[in-house]
C-alpha positions in Angstrom: 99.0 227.3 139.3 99.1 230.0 136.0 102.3 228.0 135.3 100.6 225.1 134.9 97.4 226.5 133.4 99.7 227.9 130.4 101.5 224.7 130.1 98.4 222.5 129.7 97.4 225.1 127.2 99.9 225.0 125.2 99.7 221.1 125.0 96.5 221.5 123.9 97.3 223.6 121.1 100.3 221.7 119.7 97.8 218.2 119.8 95.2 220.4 117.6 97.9 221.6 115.2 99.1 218.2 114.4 95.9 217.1 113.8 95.2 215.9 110.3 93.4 218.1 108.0 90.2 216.7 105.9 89.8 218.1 102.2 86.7 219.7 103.6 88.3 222.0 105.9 91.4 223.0 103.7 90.2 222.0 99.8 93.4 224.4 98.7 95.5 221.3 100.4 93.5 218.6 98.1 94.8 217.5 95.0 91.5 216.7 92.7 92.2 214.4 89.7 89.6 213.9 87.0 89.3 211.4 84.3 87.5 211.9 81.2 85.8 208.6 81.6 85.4 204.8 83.5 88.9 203.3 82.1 90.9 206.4 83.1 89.0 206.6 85.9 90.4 202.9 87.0 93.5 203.5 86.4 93.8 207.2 88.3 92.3 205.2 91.3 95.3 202.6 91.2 98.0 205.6 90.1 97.0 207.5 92.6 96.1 204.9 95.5 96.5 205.5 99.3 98.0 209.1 99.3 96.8 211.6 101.4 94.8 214.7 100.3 94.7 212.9 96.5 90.9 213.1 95.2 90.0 211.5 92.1 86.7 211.6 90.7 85.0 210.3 87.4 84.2 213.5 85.2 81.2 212.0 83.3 78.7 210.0 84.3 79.0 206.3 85.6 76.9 205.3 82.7 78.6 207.8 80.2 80.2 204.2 79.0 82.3 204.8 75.5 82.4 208.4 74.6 81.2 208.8 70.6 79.5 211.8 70.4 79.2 212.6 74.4 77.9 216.2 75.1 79.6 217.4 78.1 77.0 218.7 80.6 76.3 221.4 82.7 77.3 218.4 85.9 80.2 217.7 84.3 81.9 221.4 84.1 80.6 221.4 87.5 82.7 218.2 88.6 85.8 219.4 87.0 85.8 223.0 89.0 87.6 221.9 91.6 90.1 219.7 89.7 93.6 220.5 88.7 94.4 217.7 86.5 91.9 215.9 83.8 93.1 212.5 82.5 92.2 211.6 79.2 92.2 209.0 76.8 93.2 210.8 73.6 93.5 209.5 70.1 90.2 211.6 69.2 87.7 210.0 72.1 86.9 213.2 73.7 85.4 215.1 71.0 84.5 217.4 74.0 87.8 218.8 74.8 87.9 222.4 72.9 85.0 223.2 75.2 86.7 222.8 78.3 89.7 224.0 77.4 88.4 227.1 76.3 86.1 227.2 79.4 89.3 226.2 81.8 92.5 227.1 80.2 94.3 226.9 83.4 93.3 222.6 83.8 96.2 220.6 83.4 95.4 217.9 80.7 97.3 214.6 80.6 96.7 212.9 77.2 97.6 208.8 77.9 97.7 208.5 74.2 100.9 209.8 73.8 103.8 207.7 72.4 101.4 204.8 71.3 100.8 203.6 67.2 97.1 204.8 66.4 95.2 202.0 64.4 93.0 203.9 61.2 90.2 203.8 62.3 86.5 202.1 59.7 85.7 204.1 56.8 86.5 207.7 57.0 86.3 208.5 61.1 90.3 208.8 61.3 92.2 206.8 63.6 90.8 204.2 66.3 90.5 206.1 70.0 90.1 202.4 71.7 94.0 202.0 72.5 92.7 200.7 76.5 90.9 197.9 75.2 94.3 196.3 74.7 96.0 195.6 77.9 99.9 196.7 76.4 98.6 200.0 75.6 97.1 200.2 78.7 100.2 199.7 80.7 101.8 202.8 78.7 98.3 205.1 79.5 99.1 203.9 83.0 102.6 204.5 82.6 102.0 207.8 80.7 99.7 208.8 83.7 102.2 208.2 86.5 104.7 210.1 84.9 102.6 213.1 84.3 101.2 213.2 88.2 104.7 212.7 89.4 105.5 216.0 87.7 102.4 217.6 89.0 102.3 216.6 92.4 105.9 216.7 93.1 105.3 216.4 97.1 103.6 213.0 96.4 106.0 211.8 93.2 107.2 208.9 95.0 104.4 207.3 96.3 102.9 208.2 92.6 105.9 206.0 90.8 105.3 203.3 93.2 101.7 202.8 92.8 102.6 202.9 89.1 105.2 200.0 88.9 102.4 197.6 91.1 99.7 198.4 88.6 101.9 197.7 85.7 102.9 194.7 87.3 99.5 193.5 87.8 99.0 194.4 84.1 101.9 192.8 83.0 100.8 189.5 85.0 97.0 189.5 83.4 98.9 190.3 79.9 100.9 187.1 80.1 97.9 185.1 81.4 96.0 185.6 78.5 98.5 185.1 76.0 99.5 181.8 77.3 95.7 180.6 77.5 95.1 181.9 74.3 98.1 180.8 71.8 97.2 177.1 71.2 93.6 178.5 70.2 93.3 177.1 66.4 89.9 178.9 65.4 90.9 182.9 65.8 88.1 184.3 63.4 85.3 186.8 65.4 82.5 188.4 64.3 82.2 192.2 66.9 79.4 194.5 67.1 81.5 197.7 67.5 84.9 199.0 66.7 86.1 198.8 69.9 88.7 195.1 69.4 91.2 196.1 66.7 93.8 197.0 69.1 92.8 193.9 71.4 92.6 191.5 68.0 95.7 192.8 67.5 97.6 192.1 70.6 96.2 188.5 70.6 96.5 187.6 67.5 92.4 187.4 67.1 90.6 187.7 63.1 87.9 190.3 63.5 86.1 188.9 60.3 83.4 191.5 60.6 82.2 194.6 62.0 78.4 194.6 62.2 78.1 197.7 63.7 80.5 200.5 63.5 78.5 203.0 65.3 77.0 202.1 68.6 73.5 202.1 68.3 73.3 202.2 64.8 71.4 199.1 63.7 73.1 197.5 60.4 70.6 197.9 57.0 69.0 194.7 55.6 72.3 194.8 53.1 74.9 194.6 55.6 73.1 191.9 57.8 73.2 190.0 54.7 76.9 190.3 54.1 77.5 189.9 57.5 75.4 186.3 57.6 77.1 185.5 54.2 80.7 185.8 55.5 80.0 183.9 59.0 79.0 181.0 57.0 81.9 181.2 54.4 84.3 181.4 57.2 82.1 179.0 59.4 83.1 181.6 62.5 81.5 180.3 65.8 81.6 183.6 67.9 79.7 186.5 67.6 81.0 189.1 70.3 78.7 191.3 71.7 78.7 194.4 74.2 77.3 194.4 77.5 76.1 198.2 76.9 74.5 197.3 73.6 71.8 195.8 72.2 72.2 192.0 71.0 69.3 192.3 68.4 71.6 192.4 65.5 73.7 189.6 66.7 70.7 187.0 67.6 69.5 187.5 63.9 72.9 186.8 62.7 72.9 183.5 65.2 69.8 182.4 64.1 70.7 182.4 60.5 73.7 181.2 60.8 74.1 178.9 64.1 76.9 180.4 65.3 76.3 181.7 69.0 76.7 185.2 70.5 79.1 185.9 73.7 79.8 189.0 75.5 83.3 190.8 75.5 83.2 193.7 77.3 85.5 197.0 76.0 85.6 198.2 79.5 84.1 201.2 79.0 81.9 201.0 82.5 81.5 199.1 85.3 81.8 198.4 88.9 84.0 201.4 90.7 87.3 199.6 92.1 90.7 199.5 91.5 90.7 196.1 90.4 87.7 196.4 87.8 90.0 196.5 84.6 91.9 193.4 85.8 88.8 191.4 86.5 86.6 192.7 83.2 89.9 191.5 81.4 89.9 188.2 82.9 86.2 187.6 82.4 86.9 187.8 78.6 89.5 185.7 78.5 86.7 183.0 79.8 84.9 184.0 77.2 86.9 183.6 74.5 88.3 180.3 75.6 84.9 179.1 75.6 83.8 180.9 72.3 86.9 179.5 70.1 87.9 176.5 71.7 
């Protein structure tokens, strides 16, 4: 009878070992990724997708949306204590970064900027930071980001590189889409409220005519409403592209005076919280600017 007591026993304790363990009852066996904001946020979930004891959380806040100016606060230091890796976007975006750095030197930082042509940016503010607004650059952030977390999280580097080649290939697909719906498009001139579309002009093949306003927020002066009017009807352009996260005060002026209309294209710089989001946001505007141009 003690044999078999200290036989069942021992069964009992090899079930428990074998067990899996939560993040909450061994966090040193979690592997916490940040991103600096929504787009890297997106594309940590689908890097990172389906492997055990991988956490990835949003560093900012869900309505941080694109980051000019952001002051990191006292939540977000607090989000990024227990995470070993912070995604970024790079190219300038998180003026924030000398804080945290200097507040938690031992944070591994992967910049997804690296290896891709900076635009200049308007005026005198340097380069353009908005490299994921154009779907090409944002199969080498996602590329860029795979490669780093491989390195990182050795134990996990394959399942990393897999979930790396399906989201580029799902990229790749959405990239081609658009390009074939939008090639025959005759009338390519667009009129954009933000600096945010030079790299997506650029990919397909789309005249940003105007800027209206370079900072967000920042309404344009009387002057530079009346340029802006004065070019939309010498160019006769049809589309005026506004941001979901902005207001469209500037742009229904410009419509009324002009009777061109105003359409939304979203930077996808926040938004719903699934993997797919950039695929879909980037879909949605392709409906829009078939039906602006055509």
């Amino acid at each position: 009878m003690l044999l078999c007591l200290l036989v069942v026993s021992g069964c009992g304790a090899s079930n428990e070992s074998k067990a899996p363990i939560s993040s909450t009852e061994n966090s040193s066996s979690t592997m916490t990724i940040a991103a600096s904001f929504y787009p890297m946020y997106i594309f940590a979930l689908n890097v990172a997708k389906d492997i055990p004891n991988v956490n990835v959380i949003d560093m900012t806040k869900p309505t941080a949306g694109d980051l000019h100016d952001y002051a990191v606060t006292p939540e977000d230091m607090k989000n990024l204590e227990g995470a070993k890796v912070l995604i970024i976007n790079g190219a300038g975006i998180e003026s924030f970064m000398g804080k945290i750095m200097s507040q938690m030197p031992n944070l591994k930082i992967v910049d997804s900027s690296k290896g891709i042509e900076l635009l200049k940016g308007a005026g005198n503010v340097g380069n353009n930071p908005h490299i994921w607004v154009s779907i090409s650059n944002a199969i080498k952030q996602v590329q860029t980001i795979g490669d780093q977390l491989a390195l990182l999280d050795p134990k996990n580097a394959t399942k990393y590189k897999e979930n790396t080649n399906v989201y580029i290939k799902k990229l790749q697909a959405q990239s081609a889409k658009m390009h074939l719906a939008l090639e025959g498009l005759k009338n390519r001139d667009i009129i954009t409220f933000h600096d945010a579309f030079p790299y997506f002009a650029k990919e397909f093949n789309l005249n940003i005519a105007g800027v209206v306003e370079r900072e967000p927020g920042s309404e344009p002066s009387v002057k530079e409403l009346a340029e802006t009017i004065d070019k939309v009807k010498s160019l006769k352009v049809k589309a005026l592209l506004a941001e979901p996260q902005y207001s469209t005060k500037a742009a229904d002026t410009i419509a009324k005076e002009t009777g061109a209309k105003v359409y939304t294209l979203d930077p996808v710089a926040m938004g719903p919280i699934n993997a797919d989001a950039y695929i879909n946001i980037m879909d949605s505007n392709l409906k829009t600017l078939q039906d602006a141009l055509k």
